[in-house]
N, C-alpha and C positions, 0 to 999 in steps of 0.2 A: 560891721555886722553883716551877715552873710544874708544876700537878700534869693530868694527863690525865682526871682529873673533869672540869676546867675547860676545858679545849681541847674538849672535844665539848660542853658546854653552849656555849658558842658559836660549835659548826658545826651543831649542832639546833638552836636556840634559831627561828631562821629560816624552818626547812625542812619543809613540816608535810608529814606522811605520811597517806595515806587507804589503809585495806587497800580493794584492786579485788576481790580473789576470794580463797578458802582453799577447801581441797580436799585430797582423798586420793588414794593412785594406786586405790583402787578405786571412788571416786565422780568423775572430774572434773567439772569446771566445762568452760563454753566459755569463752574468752577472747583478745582480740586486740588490738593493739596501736593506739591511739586516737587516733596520727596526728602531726605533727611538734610539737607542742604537746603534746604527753602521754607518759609514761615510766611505767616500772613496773621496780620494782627485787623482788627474788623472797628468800626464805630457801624451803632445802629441809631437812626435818627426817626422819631414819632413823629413825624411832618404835620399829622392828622389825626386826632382821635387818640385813643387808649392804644398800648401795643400790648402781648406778653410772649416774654424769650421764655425760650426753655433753657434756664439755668443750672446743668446738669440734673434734669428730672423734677428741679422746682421749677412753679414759675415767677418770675419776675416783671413786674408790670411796670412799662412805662406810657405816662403819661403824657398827654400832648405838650409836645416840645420838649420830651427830656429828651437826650442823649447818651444813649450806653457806648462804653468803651470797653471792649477787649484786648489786651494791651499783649496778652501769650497769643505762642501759636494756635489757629485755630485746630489744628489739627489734632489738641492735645482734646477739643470739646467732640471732635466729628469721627473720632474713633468708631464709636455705635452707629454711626450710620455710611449710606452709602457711599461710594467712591463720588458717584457722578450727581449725587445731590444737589439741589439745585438751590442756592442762599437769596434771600433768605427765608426761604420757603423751611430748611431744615432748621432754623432757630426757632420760627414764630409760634405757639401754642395754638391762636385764635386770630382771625379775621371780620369776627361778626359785623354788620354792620353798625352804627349806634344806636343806642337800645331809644333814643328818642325818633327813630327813623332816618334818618340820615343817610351820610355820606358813608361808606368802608371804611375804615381805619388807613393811610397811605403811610406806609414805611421805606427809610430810605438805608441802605447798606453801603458801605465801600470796605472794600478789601484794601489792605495794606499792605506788599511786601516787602520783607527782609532779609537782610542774610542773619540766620539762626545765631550763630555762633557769635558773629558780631553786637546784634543787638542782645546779646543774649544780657549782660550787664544792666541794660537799662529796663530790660523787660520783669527782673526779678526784682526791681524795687517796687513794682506795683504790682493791687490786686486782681485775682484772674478775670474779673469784671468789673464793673466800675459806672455809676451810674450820677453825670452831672445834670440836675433840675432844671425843667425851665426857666423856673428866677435867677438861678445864679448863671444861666447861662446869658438871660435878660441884660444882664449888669456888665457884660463882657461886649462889647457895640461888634469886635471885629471878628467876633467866632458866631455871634447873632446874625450877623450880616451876610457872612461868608455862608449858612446855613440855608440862611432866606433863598439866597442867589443861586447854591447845590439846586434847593428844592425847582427853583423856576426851570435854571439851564435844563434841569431832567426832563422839562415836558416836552423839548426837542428832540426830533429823533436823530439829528447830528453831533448830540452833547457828549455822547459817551466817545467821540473820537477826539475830541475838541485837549491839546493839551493842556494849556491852562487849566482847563478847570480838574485836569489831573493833579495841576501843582496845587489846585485849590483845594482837592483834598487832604493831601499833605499838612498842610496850614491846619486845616479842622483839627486835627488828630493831634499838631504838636499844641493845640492853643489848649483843647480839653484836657492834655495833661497837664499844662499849665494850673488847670483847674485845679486839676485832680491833685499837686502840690498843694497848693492854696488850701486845698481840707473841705473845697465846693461841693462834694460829692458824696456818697456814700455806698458804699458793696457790701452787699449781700451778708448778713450776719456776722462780719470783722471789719474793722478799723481799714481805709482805705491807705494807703502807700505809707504807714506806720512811720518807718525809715526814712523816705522825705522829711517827714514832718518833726519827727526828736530833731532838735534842734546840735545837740551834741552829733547825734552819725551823719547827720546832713551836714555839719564842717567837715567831719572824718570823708563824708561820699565825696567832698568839693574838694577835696585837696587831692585824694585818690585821682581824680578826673583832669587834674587841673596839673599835677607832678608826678605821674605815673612812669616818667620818662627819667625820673631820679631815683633817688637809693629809696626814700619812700618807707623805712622803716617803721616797727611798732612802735616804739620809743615816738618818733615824729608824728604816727597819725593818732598817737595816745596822747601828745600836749594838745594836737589841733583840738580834739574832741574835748582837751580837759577830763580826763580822767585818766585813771591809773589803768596799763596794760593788762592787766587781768579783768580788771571791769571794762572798758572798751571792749575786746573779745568776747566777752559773755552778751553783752547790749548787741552787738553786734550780729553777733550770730542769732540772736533773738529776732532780732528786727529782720535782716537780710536777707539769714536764712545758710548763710555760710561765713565761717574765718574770715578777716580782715587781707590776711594772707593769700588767700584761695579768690576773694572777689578780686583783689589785684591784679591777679596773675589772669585773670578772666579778660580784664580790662586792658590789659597787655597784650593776649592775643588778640583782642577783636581789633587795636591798632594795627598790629602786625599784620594781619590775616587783609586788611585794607588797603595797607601800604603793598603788600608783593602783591596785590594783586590789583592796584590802580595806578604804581610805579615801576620805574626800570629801578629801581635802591636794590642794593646788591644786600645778599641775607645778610653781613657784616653790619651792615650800614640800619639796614631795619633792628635789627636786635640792639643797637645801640643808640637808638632813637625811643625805644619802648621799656629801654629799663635795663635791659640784658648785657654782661658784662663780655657773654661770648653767644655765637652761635649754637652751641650745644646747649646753654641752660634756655633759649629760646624754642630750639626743638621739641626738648622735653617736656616746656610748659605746652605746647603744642599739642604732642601725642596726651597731654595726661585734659587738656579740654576739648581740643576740637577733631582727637580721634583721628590725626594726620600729622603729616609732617610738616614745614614752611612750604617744601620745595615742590611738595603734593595740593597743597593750596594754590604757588602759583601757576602750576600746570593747568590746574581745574580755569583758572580765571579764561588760559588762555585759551584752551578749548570751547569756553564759552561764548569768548569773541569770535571766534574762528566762528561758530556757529550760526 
């Protein structure tokens, strides 16, 4: 039986996270969005008191110690506002103090980046927000923990250089999705990570992830899933949100797009590591998702080390 440990070991396994920025709503950071090559996925933590995001124009309240996740880019939320806005000052709705006198509300943000195109596969299995409870997050000792700990290191003013506790945002964010499988959470007026959780497309997603490097046909991810290839694709595309065929080829570039650009593997060698029986059907899958060539990807990489 396919256990959901294992289903996120290989949708992480791939997708590497770099915390951009962590912050408080009483220190922010500046931060901005780094361009069509660049994403940042956000968790918003209630450390203190009542919070409320602005959920595209609703608001969405969290409560002390829930945990919101933003799993898309944010930029796809920060359109409407400024370039130079400051997080998470441009999410929060309210600040009030508590209405029994108190303390201000103390909220905590960390930005998460990625590369777009890479994580793009894993980002489209979940909802564009995502909200795991205090209690379920209670039950979890090592994302309760590692939250407690966020919250302390922040009241240093050397914490935000400190790398650790950069890898320890990392950890937050892949434990909450862990959650966020498990069905702990709930978003905004629809069903949370749908697709995780059918049982049938999350064998189809795990072999996807797990044999993408093989032939990988309909016919095989339609016995995994147990069902008939017309019904698989219809579920499929319901849940996911695109063809069996098309998330593949997704998952194809984001290996490739990795490999040329964190190896010497010659385009030959990566294309026949990711499924591709020649270099041209690798390129093509290339131009038709990430809008470039292989050989335009590993130029960009090395530019950027240059840099």
């Amino acid at each position: 039986m396919l256990q959901q440990a294992d289903l996120m070991i290989a949708l992480l396994t791939r997708v590497r996270l770099e915390a951009r920025f962590v912050c408080e709503n009483g220190r922010p950071q500046r931060w901005r969005e780094g361009g069509a090559d660049s994403a940042n996925a956000l968790f918003v933590y209630a450390a203190r008191g009542r919070a409320e995001l602005d959920d595209r124009g609703r608001a969405l309240v969290l409560q002390e110690g829930d945990l919101a996740l933003l799993p898309h880019s944010v930029a796809e939320r920060m359109a409407g506002v400024a370039a130079d806005a400051e997080l998470p000052a441009a999410l929060l709705r309210g600040e009030a103090a508590d209405a029994r006198g108190g303390a201000a509300p103390r909220v905590l943000c960390a930005g998460l980046h990625y590369d777009a195109t890479s994580a793009m596969p894993l980002c489209r299995l979940f909802a564009p927000i995502m909200v795991a409870p205090a209690a379920a997050i209670a039950g979890e000792p090592m994302l309760s923990h590692a939250l407690h700990g966020l919250s302390r290191e922040l009241e240093r003013a050397t914490a935000l250089r400190n790398p650790v506790l950069l890898r320890a945002l990392e950890l937050i964010y892949a434990l909450a999705l862990e959650l966020a499988v498990a069905g702990a959470v709930r978003a905004g007026g629809e069903p949370a990570d749908t697709a995780l959780r059918d049982p049938r497309i999350a064998r189809c997603l795990y072999y996807m992830y797990t044999h993408f490097g093989e032939k990988c046909s309909l016919d095989e991810l339609a016995a995994h899933a147990g069902l008939s290839k017309s019904a698989l694709s219809a579920r499929f595309n319901a849940l996911v949100g695109e063809p069996p065929a098309r998330h593949l080829v997704r998952i194809r570039v984001a290996e490739a797009r990795r490999l040329l650009r964190s190896t010497e593997l010659s385009q030959e060698a990566v294309a026949q590591q990711v499924g591709y029986a020649s270099v041209v059907g690798m390129h093509l899958a290339f131009r038709s998702i990430a809008g470039e060539t292989p050989g335009a990807a590993r130029r960009h990489a090395g530019k950027s080390k240059a840099g």
